[in-house]
Rosetta silent file (secondary structure, phi, psi, omega in degrees, C-alpha in Angstrom):
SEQUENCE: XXXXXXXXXXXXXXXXXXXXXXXXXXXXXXXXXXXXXXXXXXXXXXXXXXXXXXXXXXXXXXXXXXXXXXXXXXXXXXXXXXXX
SCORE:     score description
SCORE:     0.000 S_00000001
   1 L     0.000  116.685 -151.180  -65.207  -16.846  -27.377 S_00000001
   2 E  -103.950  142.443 -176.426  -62.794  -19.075  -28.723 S_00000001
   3 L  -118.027  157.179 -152.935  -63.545  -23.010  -28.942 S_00000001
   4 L   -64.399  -12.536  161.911  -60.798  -25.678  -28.528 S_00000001
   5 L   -48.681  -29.978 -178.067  -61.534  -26.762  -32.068 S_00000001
   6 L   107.803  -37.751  157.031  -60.048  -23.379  -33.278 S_00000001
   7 L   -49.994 -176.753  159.987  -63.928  -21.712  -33.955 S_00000001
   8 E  -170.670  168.896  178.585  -65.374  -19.546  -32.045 S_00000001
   9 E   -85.550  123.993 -171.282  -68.554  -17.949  -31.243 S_00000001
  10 E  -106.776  137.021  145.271  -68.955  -14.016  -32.711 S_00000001
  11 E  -110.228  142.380  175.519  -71.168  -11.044  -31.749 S_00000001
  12 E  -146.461  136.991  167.095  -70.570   -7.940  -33.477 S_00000001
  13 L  -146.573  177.577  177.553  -72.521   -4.800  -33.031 S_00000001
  14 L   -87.428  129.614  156.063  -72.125   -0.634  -33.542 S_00000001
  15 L   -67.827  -19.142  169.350  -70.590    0.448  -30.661 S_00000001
  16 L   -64.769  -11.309 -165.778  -72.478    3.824  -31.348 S_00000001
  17 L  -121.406  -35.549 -174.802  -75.377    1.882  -30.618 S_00000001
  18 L  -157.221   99.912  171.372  -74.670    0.071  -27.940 S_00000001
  19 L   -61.773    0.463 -161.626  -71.601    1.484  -25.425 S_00000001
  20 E   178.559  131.880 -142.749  -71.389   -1.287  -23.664 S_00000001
  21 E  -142.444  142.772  171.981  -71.525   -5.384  -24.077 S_00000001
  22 E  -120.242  137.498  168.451  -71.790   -7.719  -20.431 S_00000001
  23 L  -134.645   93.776 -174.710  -70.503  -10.853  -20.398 S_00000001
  24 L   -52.730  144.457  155.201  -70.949  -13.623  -17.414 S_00000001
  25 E  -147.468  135.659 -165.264  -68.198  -15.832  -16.670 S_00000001
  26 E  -144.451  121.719  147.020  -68.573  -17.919  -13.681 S_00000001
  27 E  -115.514  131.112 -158.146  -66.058  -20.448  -12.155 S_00000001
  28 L  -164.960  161.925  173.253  -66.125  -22.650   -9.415 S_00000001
  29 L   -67.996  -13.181 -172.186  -65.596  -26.219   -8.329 S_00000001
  30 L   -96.976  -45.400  173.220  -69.375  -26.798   -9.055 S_00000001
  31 L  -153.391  166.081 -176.911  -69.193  -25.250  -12.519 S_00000001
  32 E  -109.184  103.343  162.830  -67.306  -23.469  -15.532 S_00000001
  33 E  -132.731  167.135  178.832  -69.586  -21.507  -17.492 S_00000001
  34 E  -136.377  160.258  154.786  -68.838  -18.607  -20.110 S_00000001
  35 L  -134.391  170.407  169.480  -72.078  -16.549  -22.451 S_00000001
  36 L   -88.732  151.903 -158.320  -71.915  -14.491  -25.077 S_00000001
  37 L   -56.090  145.173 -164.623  -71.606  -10.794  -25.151 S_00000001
  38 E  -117.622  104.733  176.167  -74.776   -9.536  -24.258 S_00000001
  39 E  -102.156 -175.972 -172.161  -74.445   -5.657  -25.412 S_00000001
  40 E  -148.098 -142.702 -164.195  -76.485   -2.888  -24.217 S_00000001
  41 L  -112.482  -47.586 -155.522  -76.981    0.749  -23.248 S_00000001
  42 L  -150.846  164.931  166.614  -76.313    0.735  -19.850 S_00000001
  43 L   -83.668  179.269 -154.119  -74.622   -1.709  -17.529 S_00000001
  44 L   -72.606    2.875 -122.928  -76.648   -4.421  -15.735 S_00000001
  45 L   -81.732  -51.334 -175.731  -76.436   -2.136  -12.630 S_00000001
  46 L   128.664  179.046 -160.790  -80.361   -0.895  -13.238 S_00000001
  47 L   -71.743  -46.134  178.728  -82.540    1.913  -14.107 S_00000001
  48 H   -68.094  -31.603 -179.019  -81.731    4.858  -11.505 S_00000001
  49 H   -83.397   24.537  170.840  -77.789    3.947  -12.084 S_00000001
  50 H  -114.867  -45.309 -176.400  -78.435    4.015  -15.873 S_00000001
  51 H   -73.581  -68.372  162.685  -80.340    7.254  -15.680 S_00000001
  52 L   -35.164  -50.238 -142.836  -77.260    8.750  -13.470 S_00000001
  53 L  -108.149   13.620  173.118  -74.737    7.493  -15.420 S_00000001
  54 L    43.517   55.550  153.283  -76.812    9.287  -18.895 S_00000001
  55 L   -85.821  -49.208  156.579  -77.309    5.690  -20.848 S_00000001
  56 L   -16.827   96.020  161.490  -80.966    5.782  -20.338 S_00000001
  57 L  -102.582  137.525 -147.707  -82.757    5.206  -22.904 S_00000001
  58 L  -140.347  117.508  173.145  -86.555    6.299  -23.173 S_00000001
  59 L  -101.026  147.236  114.795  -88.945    5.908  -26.026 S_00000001
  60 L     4.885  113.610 -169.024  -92.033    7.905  -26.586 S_00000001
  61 L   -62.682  162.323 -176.023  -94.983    5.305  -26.456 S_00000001
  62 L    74.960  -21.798 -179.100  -95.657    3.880  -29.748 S_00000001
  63 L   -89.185  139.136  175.468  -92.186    4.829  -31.059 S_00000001
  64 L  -126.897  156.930  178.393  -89.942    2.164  -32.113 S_00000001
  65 L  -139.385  166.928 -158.639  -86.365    1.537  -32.290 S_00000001
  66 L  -145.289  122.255 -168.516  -84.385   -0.876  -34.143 S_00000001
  67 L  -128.348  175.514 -160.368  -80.589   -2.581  -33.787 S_00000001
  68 L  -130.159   86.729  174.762  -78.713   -4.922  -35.562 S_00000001
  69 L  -120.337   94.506  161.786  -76.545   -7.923  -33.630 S_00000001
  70 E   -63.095  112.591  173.356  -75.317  -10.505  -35.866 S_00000001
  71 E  -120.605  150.586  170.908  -74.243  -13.812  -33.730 S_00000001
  72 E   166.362 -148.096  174.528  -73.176  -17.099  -34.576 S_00000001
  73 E  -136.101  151.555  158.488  -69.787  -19.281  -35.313 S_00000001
  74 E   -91.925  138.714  176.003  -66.968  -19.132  -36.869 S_00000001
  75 L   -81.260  171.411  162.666  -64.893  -21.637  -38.429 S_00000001
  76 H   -66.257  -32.024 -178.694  -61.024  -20.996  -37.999 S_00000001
  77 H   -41.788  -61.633 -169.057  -60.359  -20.488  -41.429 S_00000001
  78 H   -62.311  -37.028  153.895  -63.019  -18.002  -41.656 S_00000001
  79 H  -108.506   21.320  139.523  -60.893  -16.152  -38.720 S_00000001
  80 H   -54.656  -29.309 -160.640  -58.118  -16.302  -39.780 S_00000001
  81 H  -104.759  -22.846  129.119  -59.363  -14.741  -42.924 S_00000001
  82 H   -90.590    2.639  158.403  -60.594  -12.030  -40.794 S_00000001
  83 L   -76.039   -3.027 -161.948  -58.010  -11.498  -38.901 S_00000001
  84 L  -101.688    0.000    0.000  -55.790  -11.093  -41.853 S_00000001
């Protein structure tokens, strides 16, 4: 999400991990808003369409699981410099 400054806001995750990233964007005369990718598993649809659609994930009580999402900002430089 790019800011008029030339930053922007980053998420990065393993798609192997997560198959699928949601992102609101909502415009209107009352407001302009954007968020940042929210990923996940399954889409925001819910649990029986996530269980249909074989996203559904189910831990074992007591069992833990663990992900990684780095977020934050970028200067431009810095993407340019990954973009490169």
């Amino acid at each position: 999400m790019t800011r008029p400054d030339g930053s922007a806001f980053v998420t990065s995750f393993s798609t192997d991990e997560f198959p699928v990233a949601t992102r609101w964007i909502l415009h209107n005369p009352d407001l302009s808003v954007s968020a940042f990718a929210l990923p996940g598993t399954s889409r925001p649809e819910g649990f029986l369409a996530a269980k249909k659609a074989g996203t559904l994930i189910e831990l074992e009580p007591g069992k833990t699981r663990s992900f990684t999402v780095p977020t934050g900002l970028k200067n431009a430089d810095e993407l340019k410099e990954a973009h490169s």
